[in-house]
N, C-alpha and C positions, 0 to 999 in steps of 0.2 A: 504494500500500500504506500510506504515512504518511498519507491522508486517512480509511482503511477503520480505522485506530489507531484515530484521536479518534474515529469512528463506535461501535465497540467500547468504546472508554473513555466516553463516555457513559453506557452500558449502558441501565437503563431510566428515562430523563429521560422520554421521549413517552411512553410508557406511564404513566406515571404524571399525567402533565397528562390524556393520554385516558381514563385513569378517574375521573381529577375531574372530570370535563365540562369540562376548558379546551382543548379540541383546536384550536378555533377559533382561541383567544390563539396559538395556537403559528405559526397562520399568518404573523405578523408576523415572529417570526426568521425563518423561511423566505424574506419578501421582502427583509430584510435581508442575508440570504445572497447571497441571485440579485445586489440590488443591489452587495454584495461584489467575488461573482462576474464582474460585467457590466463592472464597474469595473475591478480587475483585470485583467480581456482586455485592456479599451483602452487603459492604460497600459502593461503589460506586452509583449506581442505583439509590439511594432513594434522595442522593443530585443531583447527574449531569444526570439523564434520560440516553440517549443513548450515549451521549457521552461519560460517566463512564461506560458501559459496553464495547467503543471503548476503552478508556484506559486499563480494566482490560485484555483486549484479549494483548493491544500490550505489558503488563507486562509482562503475560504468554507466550509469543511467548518469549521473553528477557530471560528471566526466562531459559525456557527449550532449548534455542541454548546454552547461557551460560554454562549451567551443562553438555550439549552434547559436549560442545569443551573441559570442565575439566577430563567429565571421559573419552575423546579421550589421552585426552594426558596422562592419568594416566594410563590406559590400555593397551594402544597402543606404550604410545612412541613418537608418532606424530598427528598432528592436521591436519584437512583439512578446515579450517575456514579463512576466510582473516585475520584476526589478528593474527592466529596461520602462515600464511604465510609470512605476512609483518615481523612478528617480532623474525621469524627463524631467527637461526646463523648458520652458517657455522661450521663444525668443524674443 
């Protein structure tokens, strides 16, 4: 449920890379994620059983909203994230 949060808290980062035509770029956090993710298992697992693969998933989820709200706002300009929302200014 706290991985489905930051899913949520993102809001519309991908959407708005996929309507600039940078859908492509996005695939990079995505392997960044996995790579996260992969990592994660293999350090985690062997001490904490299922609940280090539960942590490693909710890194990875972290992980790749993060990079999706940087390359939104580095691409785009603007963010569709709640912290890219709260923490707009006015111009």
């Amino acid at each position: 449920m706290i991985g489905q949060t930051f899913r949520a808290a993102s809001g519309m980062n991908q959407h708005l890379l996929s309507l600039a035509g940078y859908q492509i770029k996005t695939a990079g956090s995505c392997l960044v994620a996995v790579a996260m993710l992969i990592g994660g298992t293999a350090l985690l697992i062997p001490n904490f059983g299922v609940l280090g693969l539960a942590f490693a998933a909710l890194v990875a989820d972290a992980v790749w909203t993060a990079l999706k709200a940087l390359q939104a706002q580095r691409l785009t300009g603007r963010r569709g994230d709640l912290i890219g929302v709260l923490t707009e200014q006015e111009s």
